[in-house]
C-alpha positions as CSV (number, residue, x, y, z in Angstrom):
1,X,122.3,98.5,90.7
2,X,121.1,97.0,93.9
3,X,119.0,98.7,95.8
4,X,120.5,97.0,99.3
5,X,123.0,100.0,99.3
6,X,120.7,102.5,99.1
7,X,118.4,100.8,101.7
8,X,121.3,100.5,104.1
9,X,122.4,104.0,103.3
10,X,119.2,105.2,104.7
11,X,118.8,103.2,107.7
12,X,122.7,104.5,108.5
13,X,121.6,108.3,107.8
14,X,118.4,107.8,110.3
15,X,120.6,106.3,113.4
16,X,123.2,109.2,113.0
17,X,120.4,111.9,113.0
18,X,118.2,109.9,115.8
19,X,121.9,109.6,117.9
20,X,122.8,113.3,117.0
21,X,119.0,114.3,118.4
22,X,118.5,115.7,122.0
23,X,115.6,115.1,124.1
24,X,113.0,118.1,123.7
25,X,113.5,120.8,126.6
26,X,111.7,120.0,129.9
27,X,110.9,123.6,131.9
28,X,111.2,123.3,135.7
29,X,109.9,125.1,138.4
30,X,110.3,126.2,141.5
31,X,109.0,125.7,143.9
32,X,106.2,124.1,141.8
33,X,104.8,125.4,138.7
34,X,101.5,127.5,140.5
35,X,103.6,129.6,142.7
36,X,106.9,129.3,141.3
37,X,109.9,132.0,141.8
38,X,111.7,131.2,138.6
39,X,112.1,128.7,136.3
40,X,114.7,126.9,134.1
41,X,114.5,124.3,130.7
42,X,116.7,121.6,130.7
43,X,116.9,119.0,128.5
44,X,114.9,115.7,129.1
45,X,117.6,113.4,128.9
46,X,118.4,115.1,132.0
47,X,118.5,113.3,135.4
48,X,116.0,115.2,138.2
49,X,116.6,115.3,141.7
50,X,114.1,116.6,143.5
51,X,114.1,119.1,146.8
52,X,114.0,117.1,149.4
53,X,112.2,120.1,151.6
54,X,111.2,123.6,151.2
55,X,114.4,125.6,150.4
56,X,116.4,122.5,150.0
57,X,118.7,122.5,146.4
58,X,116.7,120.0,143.0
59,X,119.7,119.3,141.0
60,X,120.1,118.1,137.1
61,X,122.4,116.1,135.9
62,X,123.4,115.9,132.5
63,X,124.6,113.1,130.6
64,X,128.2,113.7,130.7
65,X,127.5,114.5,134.8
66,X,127.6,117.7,134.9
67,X,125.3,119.1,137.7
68,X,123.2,122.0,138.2
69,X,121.4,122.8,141.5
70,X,118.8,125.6,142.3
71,X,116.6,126.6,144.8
72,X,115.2,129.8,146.2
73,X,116.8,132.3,149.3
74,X,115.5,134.8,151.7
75,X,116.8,138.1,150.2
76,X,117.2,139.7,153.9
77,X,121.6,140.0,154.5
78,X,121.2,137.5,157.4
79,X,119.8,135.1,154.8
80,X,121.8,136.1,152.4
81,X,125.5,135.5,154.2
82,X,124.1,132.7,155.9
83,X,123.1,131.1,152.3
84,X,126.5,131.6,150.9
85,X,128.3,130.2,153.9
86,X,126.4,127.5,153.7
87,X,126.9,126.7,150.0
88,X,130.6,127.7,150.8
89,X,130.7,124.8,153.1
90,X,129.3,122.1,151.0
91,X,131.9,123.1,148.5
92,X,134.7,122.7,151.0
93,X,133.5,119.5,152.6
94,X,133.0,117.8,149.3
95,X,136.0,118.5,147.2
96,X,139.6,119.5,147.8
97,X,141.7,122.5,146.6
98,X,139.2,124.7,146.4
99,X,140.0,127.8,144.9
100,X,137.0,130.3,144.8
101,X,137.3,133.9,143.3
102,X,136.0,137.0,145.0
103,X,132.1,138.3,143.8
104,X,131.5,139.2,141.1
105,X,128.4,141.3,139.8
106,X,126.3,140.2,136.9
107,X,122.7,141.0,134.6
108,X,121.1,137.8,133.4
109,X,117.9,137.9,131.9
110,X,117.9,141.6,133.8
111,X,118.2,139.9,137.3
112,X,120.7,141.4,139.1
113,X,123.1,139.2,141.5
114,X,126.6,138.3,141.9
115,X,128.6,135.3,141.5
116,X,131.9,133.5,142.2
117,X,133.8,131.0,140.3
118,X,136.3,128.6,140.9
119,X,137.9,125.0,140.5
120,X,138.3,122.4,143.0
121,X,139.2,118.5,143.0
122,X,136.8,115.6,143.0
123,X,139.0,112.5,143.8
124,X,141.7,114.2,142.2
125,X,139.8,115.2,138.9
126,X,139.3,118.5,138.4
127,X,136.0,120.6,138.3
128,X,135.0,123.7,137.4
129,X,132.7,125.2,140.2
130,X,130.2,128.2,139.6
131,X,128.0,129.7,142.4
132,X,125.0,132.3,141.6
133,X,122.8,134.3,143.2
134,X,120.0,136.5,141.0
135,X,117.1,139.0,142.3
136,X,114.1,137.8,141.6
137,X,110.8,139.7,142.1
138,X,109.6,138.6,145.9
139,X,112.2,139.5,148.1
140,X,114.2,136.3,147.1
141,X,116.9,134.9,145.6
142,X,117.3,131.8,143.0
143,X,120.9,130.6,144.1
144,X,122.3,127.9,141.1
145,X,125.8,126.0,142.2
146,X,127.3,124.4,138.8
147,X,129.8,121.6,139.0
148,X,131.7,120.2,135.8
149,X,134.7,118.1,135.0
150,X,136.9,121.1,133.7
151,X,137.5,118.4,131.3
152,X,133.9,118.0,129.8
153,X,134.0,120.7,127.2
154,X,130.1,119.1,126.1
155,X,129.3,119.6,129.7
156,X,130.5,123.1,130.7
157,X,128.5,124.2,127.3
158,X,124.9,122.8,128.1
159,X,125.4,123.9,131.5
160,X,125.9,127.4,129.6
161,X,122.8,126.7,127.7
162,X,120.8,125.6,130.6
163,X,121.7,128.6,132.8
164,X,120.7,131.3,130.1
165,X,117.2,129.8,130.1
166,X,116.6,130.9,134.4
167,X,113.9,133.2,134.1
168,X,112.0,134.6,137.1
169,X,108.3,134.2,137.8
């Protein structure tokens, strides 16, 4: 017997395990690693986008699009309510039929918060639209705003994964 077969055999098994492979877990921070408020690992396939000032939302975007932004919040109420409205807003100026539940409480990684969830329309598509807001230790808040084609079962999942890994600092 040849051993062509067996050499091609191989090759084939190492392309479907190097394609099946995801990029080793890159851990964010923020604000920056020395004096950060939390922190989160997503994968390094990921797309960054960075804050583009203090407070402002860094975003990942996975390879199937499914985007995750963070960023830290004044935990006094004024802050608070005026952080929600705010994300609130974005989500009604940037997609149509909204449809947000009320808050909800949750534990993750024993942070206390709340969160709402939802589904909207991006140019007619829909998404699936998750808002957060967890304690953290120094009088702030990490807010996270998920959006996902309701479609992109892959998508919804990682952004699952991702969100488990939020630690605070």
């Amino acid at each position: 017997m040849s051993q062509k077969p067996l050499v091609y055999i191989a090759a084939l098994l190492l392309v479907v395990v190097a394609a099946g492979a995801q990029a080793a877990p890159v851990t964010l921070y923020y604000p920056d690693q020395e004096n950060a408020d939390f922190s989160v690992a997503v994968p390094g396939d990921w797309e960054l986008e960075q804050a583009e000032e203090e407070g402002g939302f860094f975003t990942v975007t996975g390879p199937t699009g499914a985007q995750l932004s963070f960023r830290t919040v004044e935990t006094g109420d004024d802050e608070i309510d005026a952080a929600m409205e705010q994300s609130m807003e974005w989500v009604f100026a940037n997609y149509s039929d909204v449809k947000l539940d009320d808050p909800e409480d949750i534990v993750q990684n024993g942070m206390e918060g709340f969160n709402m969830t939802g589904t909207a329309k991006n140019e007619g598509s829909p998404v699936v639209i998750v808002m957060a807001w967890l304690a953290l230790k120094r009088s702030h808040l990490a807010e996270v705003l998920i959006v996902v084609d309701a479609t992109d079962r892959p998508g919804l999942n990682a952004a699952e994964r991702v969100i488990k890994t939020l630690r605070r600092r």
